[in-house]
N, C-alpha and C positions, 0 to 999 in steps of 0.2 A: 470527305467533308465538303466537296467543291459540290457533289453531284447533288448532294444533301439541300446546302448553302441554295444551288439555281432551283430546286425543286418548292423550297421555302420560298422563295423571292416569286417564283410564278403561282404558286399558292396565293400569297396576301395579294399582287396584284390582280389576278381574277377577280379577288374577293369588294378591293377597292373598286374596280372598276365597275363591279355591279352594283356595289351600294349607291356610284354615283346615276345606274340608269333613272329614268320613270316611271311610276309604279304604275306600270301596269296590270290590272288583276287576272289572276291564275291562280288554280285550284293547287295547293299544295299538304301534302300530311299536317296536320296540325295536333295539337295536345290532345284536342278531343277523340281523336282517333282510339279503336278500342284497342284492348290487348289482352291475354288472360294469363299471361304463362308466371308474373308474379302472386297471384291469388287461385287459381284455378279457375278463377270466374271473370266474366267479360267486366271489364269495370275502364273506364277513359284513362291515357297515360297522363293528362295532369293529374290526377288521384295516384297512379302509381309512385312508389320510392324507386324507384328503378328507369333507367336510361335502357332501354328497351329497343332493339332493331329489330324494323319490318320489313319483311320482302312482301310486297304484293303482289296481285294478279297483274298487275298493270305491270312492277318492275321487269316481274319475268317476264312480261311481251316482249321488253326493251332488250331483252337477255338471249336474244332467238338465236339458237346452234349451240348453245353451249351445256359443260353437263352442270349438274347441282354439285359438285364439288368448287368447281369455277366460282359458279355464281357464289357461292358460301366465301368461298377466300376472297374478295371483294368486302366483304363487311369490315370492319373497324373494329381491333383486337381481337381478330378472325386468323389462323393460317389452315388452308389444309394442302398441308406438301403432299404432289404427287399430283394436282390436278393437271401439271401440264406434260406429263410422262404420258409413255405408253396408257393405254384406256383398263391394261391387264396389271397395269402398278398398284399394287396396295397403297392407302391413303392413311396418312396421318391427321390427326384431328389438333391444334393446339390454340387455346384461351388460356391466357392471363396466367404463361409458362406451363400450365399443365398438359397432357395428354391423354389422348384415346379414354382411356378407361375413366380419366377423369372428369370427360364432358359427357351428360348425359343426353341421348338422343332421344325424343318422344315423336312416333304417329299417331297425328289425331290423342294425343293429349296421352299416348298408352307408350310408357318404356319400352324399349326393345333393344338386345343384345345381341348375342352370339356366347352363347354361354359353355360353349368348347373351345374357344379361344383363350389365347394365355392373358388378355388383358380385359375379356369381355365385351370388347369394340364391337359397336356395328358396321357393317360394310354399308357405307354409303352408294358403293356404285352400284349396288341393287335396284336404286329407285332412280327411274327416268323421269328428268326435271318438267315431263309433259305433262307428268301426274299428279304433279303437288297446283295445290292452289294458293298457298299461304306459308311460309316461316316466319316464327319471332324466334330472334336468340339473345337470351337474358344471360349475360354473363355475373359473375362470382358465383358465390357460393352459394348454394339451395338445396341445400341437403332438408332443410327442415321440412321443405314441403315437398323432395320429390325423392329423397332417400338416397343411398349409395351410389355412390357415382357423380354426383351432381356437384360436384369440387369447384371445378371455377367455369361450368358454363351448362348451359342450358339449348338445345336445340331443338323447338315444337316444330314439327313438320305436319303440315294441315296438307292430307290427299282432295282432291277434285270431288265435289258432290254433285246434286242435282241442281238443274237450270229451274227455273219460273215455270218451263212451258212445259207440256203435257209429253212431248218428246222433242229431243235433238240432239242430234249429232255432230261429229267432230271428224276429221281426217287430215294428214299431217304426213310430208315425207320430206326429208333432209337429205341432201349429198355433199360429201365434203372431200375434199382431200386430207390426207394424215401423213406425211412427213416432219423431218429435221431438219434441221439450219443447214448442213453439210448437204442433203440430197434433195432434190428437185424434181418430184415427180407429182407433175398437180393432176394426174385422173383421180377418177373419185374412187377412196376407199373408203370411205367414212359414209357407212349408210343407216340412216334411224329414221323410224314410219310409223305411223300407228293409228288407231281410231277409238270412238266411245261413241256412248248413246247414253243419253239421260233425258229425265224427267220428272216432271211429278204431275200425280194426279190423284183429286181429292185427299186420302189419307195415308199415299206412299208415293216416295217419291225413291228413284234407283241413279244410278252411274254401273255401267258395265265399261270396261276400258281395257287396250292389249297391246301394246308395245312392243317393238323387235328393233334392235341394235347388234351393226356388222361392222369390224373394220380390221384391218389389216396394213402391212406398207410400211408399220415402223417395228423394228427390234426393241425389245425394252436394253438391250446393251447399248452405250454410248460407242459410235465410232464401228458398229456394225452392220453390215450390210447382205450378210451372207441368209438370215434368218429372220422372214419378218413377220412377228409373233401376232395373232389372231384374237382376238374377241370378240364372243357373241353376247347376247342378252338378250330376256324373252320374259315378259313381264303379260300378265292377269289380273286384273282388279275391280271387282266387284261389290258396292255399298245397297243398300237396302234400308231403308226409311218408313217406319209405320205410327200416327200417331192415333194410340189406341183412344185416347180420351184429351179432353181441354189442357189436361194436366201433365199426362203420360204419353212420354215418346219411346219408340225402340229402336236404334241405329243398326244391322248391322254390317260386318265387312267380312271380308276374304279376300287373301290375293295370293298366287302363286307367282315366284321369281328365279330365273334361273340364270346363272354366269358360268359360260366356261371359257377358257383363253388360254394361251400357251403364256408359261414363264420363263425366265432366266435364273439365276444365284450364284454369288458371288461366293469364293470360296479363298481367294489368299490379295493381295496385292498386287497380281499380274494379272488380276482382269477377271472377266465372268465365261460363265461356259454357257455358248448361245446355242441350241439346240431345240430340235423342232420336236422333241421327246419328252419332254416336262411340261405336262399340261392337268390342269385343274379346272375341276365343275363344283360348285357351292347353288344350293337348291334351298331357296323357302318358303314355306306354309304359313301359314299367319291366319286365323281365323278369331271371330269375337263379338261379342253384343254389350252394346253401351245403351243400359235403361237411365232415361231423366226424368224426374220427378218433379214440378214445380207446384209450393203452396204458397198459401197469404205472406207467410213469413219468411218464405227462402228456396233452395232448390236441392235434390238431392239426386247424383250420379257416383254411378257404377262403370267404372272401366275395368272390363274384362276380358282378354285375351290368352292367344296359346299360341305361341310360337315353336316351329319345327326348323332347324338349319342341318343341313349337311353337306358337310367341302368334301371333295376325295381329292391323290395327288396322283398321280403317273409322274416320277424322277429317275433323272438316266443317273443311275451308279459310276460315276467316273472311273471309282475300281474294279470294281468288276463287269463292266459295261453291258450291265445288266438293269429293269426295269425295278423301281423301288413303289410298292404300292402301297398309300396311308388312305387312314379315314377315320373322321374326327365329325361326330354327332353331339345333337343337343337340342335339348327342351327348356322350353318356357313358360311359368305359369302366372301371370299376372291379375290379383281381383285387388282395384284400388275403389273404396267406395269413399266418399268424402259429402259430406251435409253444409251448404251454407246457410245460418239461420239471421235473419235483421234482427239484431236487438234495439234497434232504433233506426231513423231515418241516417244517423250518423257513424252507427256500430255495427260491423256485420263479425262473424266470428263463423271459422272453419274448422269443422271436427273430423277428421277421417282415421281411417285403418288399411291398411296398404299388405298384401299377401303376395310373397314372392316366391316361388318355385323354382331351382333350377337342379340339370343334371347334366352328363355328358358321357359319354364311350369314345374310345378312342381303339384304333387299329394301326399300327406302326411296326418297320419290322426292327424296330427295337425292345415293344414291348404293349404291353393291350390290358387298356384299363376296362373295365365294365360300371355300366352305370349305376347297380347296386349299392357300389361302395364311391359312387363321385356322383355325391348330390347336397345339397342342401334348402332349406327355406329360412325366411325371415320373416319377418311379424313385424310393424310400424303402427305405432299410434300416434296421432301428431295434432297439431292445434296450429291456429291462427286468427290473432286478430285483428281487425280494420278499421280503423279509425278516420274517418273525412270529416274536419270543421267545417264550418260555414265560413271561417275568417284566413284557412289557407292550409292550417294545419294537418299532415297526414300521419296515421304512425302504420304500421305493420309490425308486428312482434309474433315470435313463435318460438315452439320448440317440439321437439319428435324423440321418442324413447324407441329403436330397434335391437329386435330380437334377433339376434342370428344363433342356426343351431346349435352351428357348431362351436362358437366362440363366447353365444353369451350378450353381453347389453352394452350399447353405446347411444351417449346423450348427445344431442346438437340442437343450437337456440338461434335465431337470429331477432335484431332489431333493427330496423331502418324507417327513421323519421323524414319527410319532406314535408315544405314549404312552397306555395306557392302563393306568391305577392300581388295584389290587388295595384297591378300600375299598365300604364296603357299600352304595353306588351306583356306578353303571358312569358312568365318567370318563374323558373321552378331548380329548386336546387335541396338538394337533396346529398344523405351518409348512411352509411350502413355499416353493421358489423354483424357477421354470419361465421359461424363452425361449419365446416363438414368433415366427411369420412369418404372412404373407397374402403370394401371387403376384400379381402385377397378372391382370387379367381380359384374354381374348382379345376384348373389345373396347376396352381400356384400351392393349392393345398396338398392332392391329393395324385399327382404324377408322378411319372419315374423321379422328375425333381423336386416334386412334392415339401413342404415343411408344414405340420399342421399346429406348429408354434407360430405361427405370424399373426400377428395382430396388423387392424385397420390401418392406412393409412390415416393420418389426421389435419384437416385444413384448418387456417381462421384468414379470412378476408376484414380489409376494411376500405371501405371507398367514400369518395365523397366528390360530390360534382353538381351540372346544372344544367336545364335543358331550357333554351328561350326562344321566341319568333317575336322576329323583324320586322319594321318596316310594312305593315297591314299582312303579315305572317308570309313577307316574299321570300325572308331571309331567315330559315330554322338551323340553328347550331348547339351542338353538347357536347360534352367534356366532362369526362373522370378520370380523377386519377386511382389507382390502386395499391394496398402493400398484403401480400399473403405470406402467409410461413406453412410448413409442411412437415410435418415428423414423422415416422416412423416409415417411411418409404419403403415400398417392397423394391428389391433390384435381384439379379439373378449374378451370385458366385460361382465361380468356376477357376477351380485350383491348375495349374500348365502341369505343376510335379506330378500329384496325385490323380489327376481327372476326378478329383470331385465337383458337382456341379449339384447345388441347390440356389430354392427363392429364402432371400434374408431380409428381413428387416434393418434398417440402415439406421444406426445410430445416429443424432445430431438433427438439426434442423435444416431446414432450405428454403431459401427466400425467392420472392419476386417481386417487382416495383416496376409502374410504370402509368402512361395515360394512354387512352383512347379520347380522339376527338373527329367530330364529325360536322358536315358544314351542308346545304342546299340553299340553294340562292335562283329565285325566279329574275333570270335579267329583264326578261319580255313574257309575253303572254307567249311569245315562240321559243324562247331561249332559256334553259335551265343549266346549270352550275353543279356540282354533286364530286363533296369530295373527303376522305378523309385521311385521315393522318394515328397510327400506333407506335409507342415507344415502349420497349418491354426489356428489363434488363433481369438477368436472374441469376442464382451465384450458378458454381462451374458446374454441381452435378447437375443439373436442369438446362444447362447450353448446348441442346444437339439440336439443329434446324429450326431454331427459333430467328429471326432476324431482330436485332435492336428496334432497328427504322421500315417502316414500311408504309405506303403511300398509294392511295387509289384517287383517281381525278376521272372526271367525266363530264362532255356536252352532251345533250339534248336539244338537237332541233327542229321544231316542228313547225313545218310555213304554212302547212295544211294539215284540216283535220285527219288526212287520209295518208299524210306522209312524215316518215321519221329517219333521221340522220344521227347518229349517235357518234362521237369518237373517246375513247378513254386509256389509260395510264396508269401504270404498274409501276411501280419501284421496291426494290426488295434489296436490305439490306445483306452484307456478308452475312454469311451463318457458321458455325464449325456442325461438322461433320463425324461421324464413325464409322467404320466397318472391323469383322474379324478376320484378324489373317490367321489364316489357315498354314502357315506355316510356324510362326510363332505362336501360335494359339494367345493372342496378344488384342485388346484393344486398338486400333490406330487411328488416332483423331489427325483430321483434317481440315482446308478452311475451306468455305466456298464463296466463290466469287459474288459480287452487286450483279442485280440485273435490272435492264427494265424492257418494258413491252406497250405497245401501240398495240390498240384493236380498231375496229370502226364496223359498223352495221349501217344498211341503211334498207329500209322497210317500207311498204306502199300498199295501200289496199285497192285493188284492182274493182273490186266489187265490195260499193258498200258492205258490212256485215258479213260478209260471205266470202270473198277470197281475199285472201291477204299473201305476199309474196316479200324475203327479204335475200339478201345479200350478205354476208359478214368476212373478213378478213382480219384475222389476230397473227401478233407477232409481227407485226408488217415490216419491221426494219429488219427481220431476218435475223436477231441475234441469236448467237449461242449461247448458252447458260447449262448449269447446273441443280436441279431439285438433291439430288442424291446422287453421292457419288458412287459411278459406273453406270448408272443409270441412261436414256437417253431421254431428249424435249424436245419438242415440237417445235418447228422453227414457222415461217412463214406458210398460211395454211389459208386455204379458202370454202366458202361452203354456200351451200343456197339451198331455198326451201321453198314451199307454198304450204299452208295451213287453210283449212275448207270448212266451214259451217254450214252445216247442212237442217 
């Protein structure tokens, strides 16, 4: 409570002390800034019902050396555990107590999963944060308009397009150090580089881009030093732009991605087995064309893609110390078309149909599923409509009918009114109340642990909060608070007597409650403020690596156009913990410790336009902490770069 207590008290005076500077003007996000990921279509966040976070092009400059997991756990009602682990640690996804399967992730406005995974998670460290140009994350619930999955968060990740000019280029190489708190070896092992070229001219414009990620130096074991586990990364990405007529555009994309790394796994209470013999490679294909159509009365797009993943494992057999070889495949077929049509200057309404394809094969030496008999599709028809008065008033209302094959039909509606008040700052406050759903996974259904009795999980959100700017818009702040309930939870039983082990449906309900709030404050034309604050409490089954408290602070200083100083602030409250021991074949919760963490950047452009060089040091106090127990974190680390426009 003390750390809590001082973390509060330097919060509101930051806050005081710049309300008291002089307004000086500087360009700050404002209401009118667009967004699309509440409607599907670009429309200004005062018109939105939704408190909407933006990453922009400009944040991620401010963000240089770090990955996109990082940058994402920074946001407000944001966590994703595992950002500061080994680069080879699997990542957890969590908004507003939910998980992984529950947050839906879209590139470039198109779903994407992993659809032989037991949760249907996407692996975030696929993409190198070089290549993104843009995230909104729209948290609650949006099932209505973006289908399963979309429980209490939303994640659009917008990739890198073409420039203005007829060509240019880009080039970029990072070096860092990768250590723990406990060992002290700053040569570089942390190596990421990359380049692109784009353009556009007359009726196409392209991005060709290619990334490579090395690094080595840390064990993912805590407290080991004997084994220290590798990953690569090797990223492809290529967009294609033609506008055939006034009306008619054709996007398309492809990117190949590839991760391999060495792991660890924990198997009882006396620790993990660290070993330079457990190594996995996950590979994907991703190809697609998105047609837009624009008339008098509205616009019509086609997202449509196919995605390919495949993980394999190499596992040393402890028993028989022998090599254990898996592999787990899977497809993806995505055709979301959706029509927006003006029924007036003040009514716009969204009609779409949404086509879902997935499958998977699996290879284990426990047992080998084939993709014939593990697949399924869904069908979505869905609606929405928009409503913006002239005197402040906005509504958003919808609902979506999904087909899924195997199971059959489930309803989800949402409503969300906002207001924004005609007074001499821009006020907007705004409630919502949204359903969703999650499908069970085709290996929840259809695996050796398979139950093809499980019905959807089922969410209802309701929020209500406000977004305002201060002070000639120097001071932007918002605030929601949250309550969701959950039923029918899938979780995985597994008997100690019998070894029976199946996916169940969980009787009863499970709650979550809590706020998100967020603050930017321009003190000077040089000096900026950027901070926020999540409180998330939820009952027992939903308590593993959630923090109650959690706190992100940040300066911005900039004495020159050419130059940047950044320092910022983490606080993470306790969390509990799980693992299986492997000898009582037993759940065992644990607690994990508060932490917090100092970073600072500091960034200089050597050549107008053209060469830019930074610095960055995270962790700077050196502390030790906990993401996951057994796990290892990064303790104090340094890194540096140059990025090249050519």
């Amino acid at each position: 409570m003390k750390k809590l207590f001082k973390i509060s008290a330097a919060f509101a005076l930051v806050t005081s002390c710049a309300m008291a500077q002089e307004q000086d003007s500087i360009k700050v996000n404002s209401l009118n800034e667009v967004v699309v990921s509440d409607t599907k279509f670009a429309q200004s966040k005062e018109k939105s019902g939704k408190v909407i976070e933006v990453i922009t092009a400009v944040d991620l400059e401010k963000k240089s050396g770090q990955s996109l997991a990082t940058v994402l756990s920074q946001v407000s009602g944001m966590e994703i555990n595992g950002n500061q682990s080994a680069n080879g640690k699997n990542l957890g996804y969590y908004i507003r107590g939910g998980k992984n399967r529950q947050i839906l992730i879209l590139i470039d406005g198109i779903p994407v999963t992993d659809a032989s995974g037991i949760s249907f998670e996407y692996d975030l460290r696929l993409l190198p944060v070089e290549q993104v140009e843009r995230i909104e994350i729209m948290k609650g619930a949006a099932s209505t308009l973006y289908g399963t999955g979309a429980a209490t968060g939303v994640i659009n990740i917008t990739l890198k397009k073409s420039a203005k000019k007829e060509i240019e280029g880009n080039a970029y190489v990072n070096i860092g150090s990768n250590t723990t708190a406990e060992n002290h070896h700053y040569n570089g092992q942390d190596f990421n580089q990359g380049l692109s070229v784009n353009g556009n001219y007359k009726k196409v414009n392209y991005f060709a881009g290619v990334n490579s990620t090395e690094t080595k130096g840390m064990s993912q074991v805590a407290g080991k030093e004997y084994e220290p586990d590798s990953f690569s990364r090797q990223n492809l990405l290529a967009k294609l732009g033609f506008k055939a007529t006034e009306k008619l555009t054709l996007d398309f994309f492809g990117n190949y991605d590839r991760i391999k790394n060495d792991y660890d796994l924990t198997f009882d209470n006396t620790g993990f087995n660290d070993t330079d013999a457990n190594v996995t490679t996950s590979e994907q294909i991703r190809f697609g064309v998105v047609p837009k159509y624009k008339y008098n009365k509205g616009e019509f797009i086609l997202n449509s893609g196919f995605t390919k993943i495949k993980r394999d494992y190499d596992e040393l057999n402890t028993f028989s110390n022998t090599i254990d070889y898996s592999l787990y495949e899977s497809r993806s077929v995505v055709l979301d078309g959706f029509n927006k049509y003006n029924l007036s200057k003040q009514l716009f309404m969204v009609l779409g149909v949404n086509y879902l394809f997935n499958d998977m094969k699996s290879q284990t030496p426990f047992s080998t599923i084939e993709s014939e008999s593990t697949k399924f599709n869904i069908v979505d028809g869905y609606t929405t409509l928009v409503y913006n008065s002239d005197f402040g008033l906005n509504v958003n209302a919808g609902a979506r009918l999904n087909n899924h094959s195997a199971y059959g039909n489930n309803f989800v509606y949402n409503f969300n009114p906002s207001y924004n008040f005609k007074t001499s700052f821009p006020l907007k406050v705004l409630a919502s109340y949204s359903t969703a759903y999650i499908t069970p996974s085709l290996y929840q259904l259809y695996s050796e642990y398979g139950n093809a009795n499980l019905t959807p999980e089922k969410n209802a959100t309701i929020e209500a909060g406000f977004e305002t700017e201060l002070l000639n818009k120097k001071v932007k702040w918002n605030a929601v608070a949250f309550y969701r309930d959950q039923n029918n939870a899938i979780d995985f039983f597994f008997d100690p007597l019998t070894f029976d082990a199946f996916y169940v449906n969980v009787n009863g309900e499970t709650k979550a409650k809590g706020m998100e709030t967020a603050l930017n404050i321009a003190i000077t034309s040089k000096l900026r403020f950027n901070g926020n604050y999540t409180f998330t409490q939820v009952d027992k089954a939903l308590d593993r690596l959630i923090p109650k408290h959690k706190a992100n602070a940040g300066l911005d200083f900039q004495p020159t156009n050419r130059t940047l100083f950044n320092i910022s602030y983490q606080y993470f409250n306790a969390r509990n913990d799980a693992f299986f021991d492997g000898n009582t074949f037993g759940v065992v919760t644990t607690k994990l410790g508060s932490y917090q963490l100092v970073n600072a950047l500091i960034k200089y452009e050597l050549i107008k336009s053209r060469l830019t060089v930074f610095g960055a040091a995270t962790n700077i106090l050196n502390q030790e902490f906990v993401e996951n127990v057994g796990y290892s974190t990064r303790g104090r680390n340094f890194k540096i770069g140059l990025n090249i426009v050519l």
